[in-house]
C-alpha positions as CSV (number, residue, x, y, z in Angstrom):
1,X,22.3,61.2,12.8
2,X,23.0,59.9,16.3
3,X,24.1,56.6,15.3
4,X,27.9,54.7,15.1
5,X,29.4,53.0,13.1
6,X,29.1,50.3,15.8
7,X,25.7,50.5,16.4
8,X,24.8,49.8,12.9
9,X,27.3,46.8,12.7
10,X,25.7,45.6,16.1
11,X,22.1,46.2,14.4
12,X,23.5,44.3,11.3
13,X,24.7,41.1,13.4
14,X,21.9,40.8,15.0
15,X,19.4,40.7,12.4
16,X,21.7,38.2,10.1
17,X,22.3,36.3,13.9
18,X,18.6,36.1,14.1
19,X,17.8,34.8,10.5
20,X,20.4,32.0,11.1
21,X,19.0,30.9,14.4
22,X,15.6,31.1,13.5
23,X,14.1,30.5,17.1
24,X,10.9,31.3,16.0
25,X,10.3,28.5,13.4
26,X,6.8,30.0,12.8
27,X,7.9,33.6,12.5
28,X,10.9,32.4,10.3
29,X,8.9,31.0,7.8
30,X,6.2,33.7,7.3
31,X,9.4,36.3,7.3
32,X,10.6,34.0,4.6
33,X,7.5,33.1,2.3
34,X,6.7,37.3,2.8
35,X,10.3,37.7,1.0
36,X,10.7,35.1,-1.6
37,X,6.8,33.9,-2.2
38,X,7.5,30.7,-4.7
39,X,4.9,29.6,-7.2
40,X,1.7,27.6,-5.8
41,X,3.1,24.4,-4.3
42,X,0.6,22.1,-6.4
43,X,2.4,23.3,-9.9
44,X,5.9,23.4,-8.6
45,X,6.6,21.0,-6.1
46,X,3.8,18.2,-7.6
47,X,7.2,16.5,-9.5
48,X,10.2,18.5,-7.4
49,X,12.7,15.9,-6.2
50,X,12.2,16.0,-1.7
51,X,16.2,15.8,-1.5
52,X,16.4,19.6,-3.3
53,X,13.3,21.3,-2.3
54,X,13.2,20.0,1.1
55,X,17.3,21.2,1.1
56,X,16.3,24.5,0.5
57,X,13.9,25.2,3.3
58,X,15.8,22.9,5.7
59,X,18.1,25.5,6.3
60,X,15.8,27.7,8.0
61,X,13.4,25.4,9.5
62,X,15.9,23.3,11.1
63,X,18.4,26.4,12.2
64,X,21.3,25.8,10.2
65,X,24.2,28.0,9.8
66,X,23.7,29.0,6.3
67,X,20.9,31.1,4.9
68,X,18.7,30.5,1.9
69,X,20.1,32.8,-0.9
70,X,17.2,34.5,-3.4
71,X,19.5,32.8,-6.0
72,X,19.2,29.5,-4.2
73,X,15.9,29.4,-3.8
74,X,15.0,30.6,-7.8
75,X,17.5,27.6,-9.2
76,X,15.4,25.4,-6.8
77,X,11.7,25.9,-8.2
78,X,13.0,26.6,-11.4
79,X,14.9,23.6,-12.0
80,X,11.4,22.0,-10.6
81,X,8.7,23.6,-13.0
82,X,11.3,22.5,-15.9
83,X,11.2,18.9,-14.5
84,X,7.3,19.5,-14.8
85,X,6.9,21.2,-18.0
86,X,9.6,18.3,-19.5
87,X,7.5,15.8,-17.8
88,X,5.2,13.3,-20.0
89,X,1.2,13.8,-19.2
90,X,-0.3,11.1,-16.8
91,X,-2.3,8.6,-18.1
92,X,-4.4,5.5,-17.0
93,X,-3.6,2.3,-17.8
94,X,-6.6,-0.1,-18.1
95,X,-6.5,-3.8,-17.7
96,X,-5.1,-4.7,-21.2
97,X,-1.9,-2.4,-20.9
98,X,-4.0,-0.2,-23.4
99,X,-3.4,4.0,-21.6
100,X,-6.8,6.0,-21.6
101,X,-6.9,9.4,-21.2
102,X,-7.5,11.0,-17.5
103,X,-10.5,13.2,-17.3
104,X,-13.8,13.2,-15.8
105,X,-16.1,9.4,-17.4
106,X,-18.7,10.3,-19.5
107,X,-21.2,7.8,-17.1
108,X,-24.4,6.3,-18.9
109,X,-27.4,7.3,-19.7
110,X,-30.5,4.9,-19.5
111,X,-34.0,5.6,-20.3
112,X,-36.9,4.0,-18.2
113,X,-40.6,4.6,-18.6
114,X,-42.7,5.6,-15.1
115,X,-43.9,2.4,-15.0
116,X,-40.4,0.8,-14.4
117,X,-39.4,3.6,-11.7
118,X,-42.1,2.0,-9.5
119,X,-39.1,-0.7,-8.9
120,X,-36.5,1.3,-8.3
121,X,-34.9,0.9,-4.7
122,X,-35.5,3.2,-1.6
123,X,-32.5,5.5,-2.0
124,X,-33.5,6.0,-5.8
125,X,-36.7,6.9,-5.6
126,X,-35.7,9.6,-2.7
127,X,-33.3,11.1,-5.6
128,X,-36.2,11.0,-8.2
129,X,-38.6,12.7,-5.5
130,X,-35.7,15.4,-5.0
131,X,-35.3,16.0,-8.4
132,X,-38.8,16.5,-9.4
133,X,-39.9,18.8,-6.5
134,X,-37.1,21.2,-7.1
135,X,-38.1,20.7,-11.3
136,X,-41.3,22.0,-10.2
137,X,-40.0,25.1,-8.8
138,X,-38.0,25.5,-11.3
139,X,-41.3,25.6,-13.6
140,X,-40.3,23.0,-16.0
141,X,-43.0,22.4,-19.1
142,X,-45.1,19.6,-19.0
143,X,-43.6,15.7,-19.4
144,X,-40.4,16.8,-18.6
145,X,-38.2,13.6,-17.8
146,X,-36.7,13.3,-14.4
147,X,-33.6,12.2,-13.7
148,X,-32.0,9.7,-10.8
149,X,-28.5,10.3,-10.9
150,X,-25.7,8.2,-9.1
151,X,-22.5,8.9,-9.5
152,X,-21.6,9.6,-13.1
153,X,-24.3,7.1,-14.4
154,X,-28.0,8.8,-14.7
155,X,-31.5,7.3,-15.7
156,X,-33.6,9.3,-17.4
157,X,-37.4,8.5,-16.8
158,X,-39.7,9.6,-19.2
159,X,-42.6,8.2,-21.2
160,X,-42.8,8.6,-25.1
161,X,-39.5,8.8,-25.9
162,X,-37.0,7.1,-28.7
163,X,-33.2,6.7,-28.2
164,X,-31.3,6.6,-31.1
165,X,-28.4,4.3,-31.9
166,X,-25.6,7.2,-30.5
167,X,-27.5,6.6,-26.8
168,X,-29.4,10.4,-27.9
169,X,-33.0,10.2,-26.4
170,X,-35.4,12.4,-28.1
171,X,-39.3,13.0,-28.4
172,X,-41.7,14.4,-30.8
173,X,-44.2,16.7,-30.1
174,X,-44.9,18.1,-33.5
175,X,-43.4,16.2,-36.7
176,X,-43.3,19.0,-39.3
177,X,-43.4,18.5,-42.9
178,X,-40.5,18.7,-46.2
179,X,-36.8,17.8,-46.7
180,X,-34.6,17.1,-43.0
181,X,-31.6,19.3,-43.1
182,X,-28.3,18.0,-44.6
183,X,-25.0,19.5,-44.0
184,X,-24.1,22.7,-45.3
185,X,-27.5,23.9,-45.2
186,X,-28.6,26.5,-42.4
187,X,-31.3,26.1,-40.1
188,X,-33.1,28.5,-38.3
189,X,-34.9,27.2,-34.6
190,X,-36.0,28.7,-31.3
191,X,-34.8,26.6,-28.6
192,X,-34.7,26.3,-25.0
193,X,-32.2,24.8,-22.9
194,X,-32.2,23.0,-19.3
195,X,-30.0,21.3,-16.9
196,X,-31.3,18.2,-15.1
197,X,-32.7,20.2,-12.4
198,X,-35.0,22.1,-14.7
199,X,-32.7,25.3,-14.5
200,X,-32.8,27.3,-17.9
201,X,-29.2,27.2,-19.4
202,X,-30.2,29.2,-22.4
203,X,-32.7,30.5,-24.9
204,X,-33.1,31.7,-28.1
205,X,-36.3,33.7,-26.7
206,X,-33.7,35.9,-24.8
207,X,-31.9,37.5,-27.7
208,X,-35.5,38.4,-29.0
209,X,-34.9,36.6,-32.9
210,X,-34.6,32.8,-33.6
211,X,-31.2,31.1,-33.4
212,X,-29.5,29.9,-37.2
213,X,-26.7,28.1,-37.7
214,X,-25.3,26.0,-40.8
215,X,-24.9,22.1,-39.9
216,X,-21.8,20.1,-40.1
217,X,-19.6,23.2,-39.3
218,X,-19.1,22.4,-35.7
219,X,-20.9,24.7,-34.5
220,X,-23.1,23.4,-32.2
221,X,-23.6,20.7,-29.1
222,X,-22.4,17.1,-30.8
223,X,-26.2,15.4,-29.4
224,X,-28.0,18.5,-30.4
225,X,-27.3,19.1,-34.1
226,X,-27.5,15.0,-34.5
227,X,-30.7,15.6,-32.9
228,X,-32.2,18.5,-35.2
229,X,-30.4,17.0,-38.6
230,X,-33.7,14.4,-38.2
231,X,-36.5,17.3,-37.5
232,X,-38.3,18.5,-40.9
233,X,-39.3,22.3,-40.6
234,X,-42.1,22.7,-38.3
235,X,-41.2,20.1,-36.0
236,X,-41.0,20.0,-32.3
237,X,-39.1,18.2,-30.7
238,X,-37.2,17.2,-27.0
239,X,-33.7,16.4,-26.7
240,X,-32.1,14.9,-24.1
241,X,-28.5,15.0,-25.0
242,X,-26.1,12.5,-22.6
243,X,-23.0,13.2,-21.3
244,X,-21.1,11.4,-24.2
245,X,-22.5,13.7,-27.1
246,X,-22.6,16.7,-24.4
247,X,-21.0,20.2,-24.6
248,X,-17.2,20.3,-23.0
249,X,-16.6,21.8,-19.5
250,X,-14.8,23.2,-17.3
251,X,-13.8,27.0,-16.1
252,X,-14.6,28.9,-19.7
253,X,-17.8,27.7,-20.1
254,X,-20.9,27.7,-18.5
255,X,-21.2,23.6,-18.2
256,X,-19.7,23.0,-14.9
257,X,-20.0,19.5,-14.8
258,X,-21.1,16.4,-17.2
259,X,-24.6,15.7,-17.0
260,X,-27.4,15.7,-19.1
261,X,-29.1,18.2,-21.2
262,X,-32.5,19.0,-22.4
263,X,-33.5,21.0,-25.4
264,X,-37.1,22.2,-26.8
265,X,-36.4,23.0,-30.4
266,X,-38.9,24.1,-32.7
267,X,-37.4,23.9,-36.3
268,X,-38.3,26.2,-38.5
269,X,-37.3,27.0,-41.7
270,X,-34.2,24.9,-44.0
271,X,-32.0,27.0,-46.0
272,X,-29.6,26.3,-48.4
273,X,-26.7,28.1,-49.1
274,X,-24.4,29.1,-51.9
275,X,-21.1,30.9,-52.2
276,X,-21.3,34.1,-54.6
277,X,-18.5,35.6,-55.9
278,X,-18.3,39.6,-56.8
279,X,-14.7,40.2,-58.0
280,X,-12.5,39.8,-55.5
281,X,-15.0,39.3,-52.8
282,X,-17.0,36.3,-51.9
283,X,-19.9,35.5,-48.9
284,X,-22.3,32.7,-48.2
285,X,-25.4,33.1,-49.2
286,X,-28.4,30.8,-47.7
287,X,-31.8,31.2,-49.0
């Protein structure tokens, strides 16, 4: 009520004085990012051209005459997500001009027996050491393999067991008798999962009931139904399953990284199954 007209116009110039001056450079640009508040610079500004994006916040940073508009400042980082989302995907180039895919290497996986890991070097047989004491309190079961990991390449020492032609290292414990699986048919297993450190990934003896699944669906971990399709019912069996037949990862599931996998799988039972049809209605029967 007890204001003039000239006040407010002096109260006006001095605030549209003070964003054009920007003394402050530091209290300039939090008054500005509090205003506008552009998308995360590593998905907007990863392909933005400098001469347009660094034009836009010149003008306050470097106390220009002229003001960044909100209309400005939208035509600037949308014009530059478009140039991103138009962009082609990156992709490696390998020594023959042939592009591979970026992502994470799969490594390899090498199996030694105990007897060789009495040559490994210093620095390895410090990793092995590590890994086993914190297998053991972890509580792993009896002969499980360690592993000496460097970099994305692992070796896997254990005695007793057979790596098949796809690099998947297994071991019998029980061989079980009848027919092996086939695609199409269901099987039903307990198993028990584990990370390289011995941590329990998952189990079957948590949901209280064995686990069944048909094969050849793509249902299950590449390594691990390649290694049950060779189990006969009443087998046991220990799978190590390396990085290349391994589950995907990344944020929505629980494999945070690409490393080996272990699985105790007990097979036991085979079922084949059979679509019936019942007038208009049809299920899959296994039996």
């Amino acid at each position: 009520m007890g204001h003039s007209l000239s006040d407010t116009r002096t109260k006006m110039s001095l605030q549209s004085s003070y964003l054009r001056d920007c003394p402050l450079r530091t209290k300039c640009a939090r008054r500005f990012a509090s205003r506008f508040r552009p998308a995360p610079s590593f998905v907007v500004l990863a392909r933005a051209k400098p001469d347009t994006t660094a034009q836009a916040f010149s003008n306050c940073a470097d106390g220009s005459s002229e003001s960044v508009t909100r209309r400005h400042l939208l035509a600037t980082l949308g014009s530059a997500y478009l140039g991103l989302a138009l962009s082609t995907p990156s992709s490696a180039v390998a020594a023959d001009g042939v592009p591979s895919p970026i992502g994470p290497p799969e490594g390899n996986a090498t199996l030694i027996s105990t007897a060789d890991a009495e040559v490994l070097t210093s620095q390895e047989k410090l990793v092995l050491n590590i890994n086993r004491r914190i297998q053991a309190q972890n509580r792993v079961p009896g002969e499980f393999p360690g592993f000496v990991r460097e970099g994305f390449d692992v070796k896997v020492v254990g005695d007793g067991y057979t790596v098949a032609s796809s690099g998947l290292i297994y071991k019998d414990f029980e061989v079980g008798s009848g027919a092996q699986p086939t695609d199409g048919q269901e099987v039903v297993f307990n198993y028990t999962g584990y990370n390289e450190s011995g941590s329990v990934i998952d189990t079957s003896f948590r949901q209280g009931r064995p686990a069944q699944t048909r094969l050849g669906v793509g249902g299950m971990i590449p390594g691990f139904e390649e290694g049950i399709k060779t189990m006969k019912p009443g087998g046991k069996r220990r799978i190590v399953v390396p990085p290349a037949l391994g589950p995907p990862v990344g944020p929505s599931t629980f494999f945070s990284a690409k490393q080996c996998e272990v699985f105790d799988v007990e097979l036991i039972a085979v079922r084949t199954c059979a679509r019936r049809q019942v007038m208009m209605f049809s299920d899959l029967v296994c039996e």
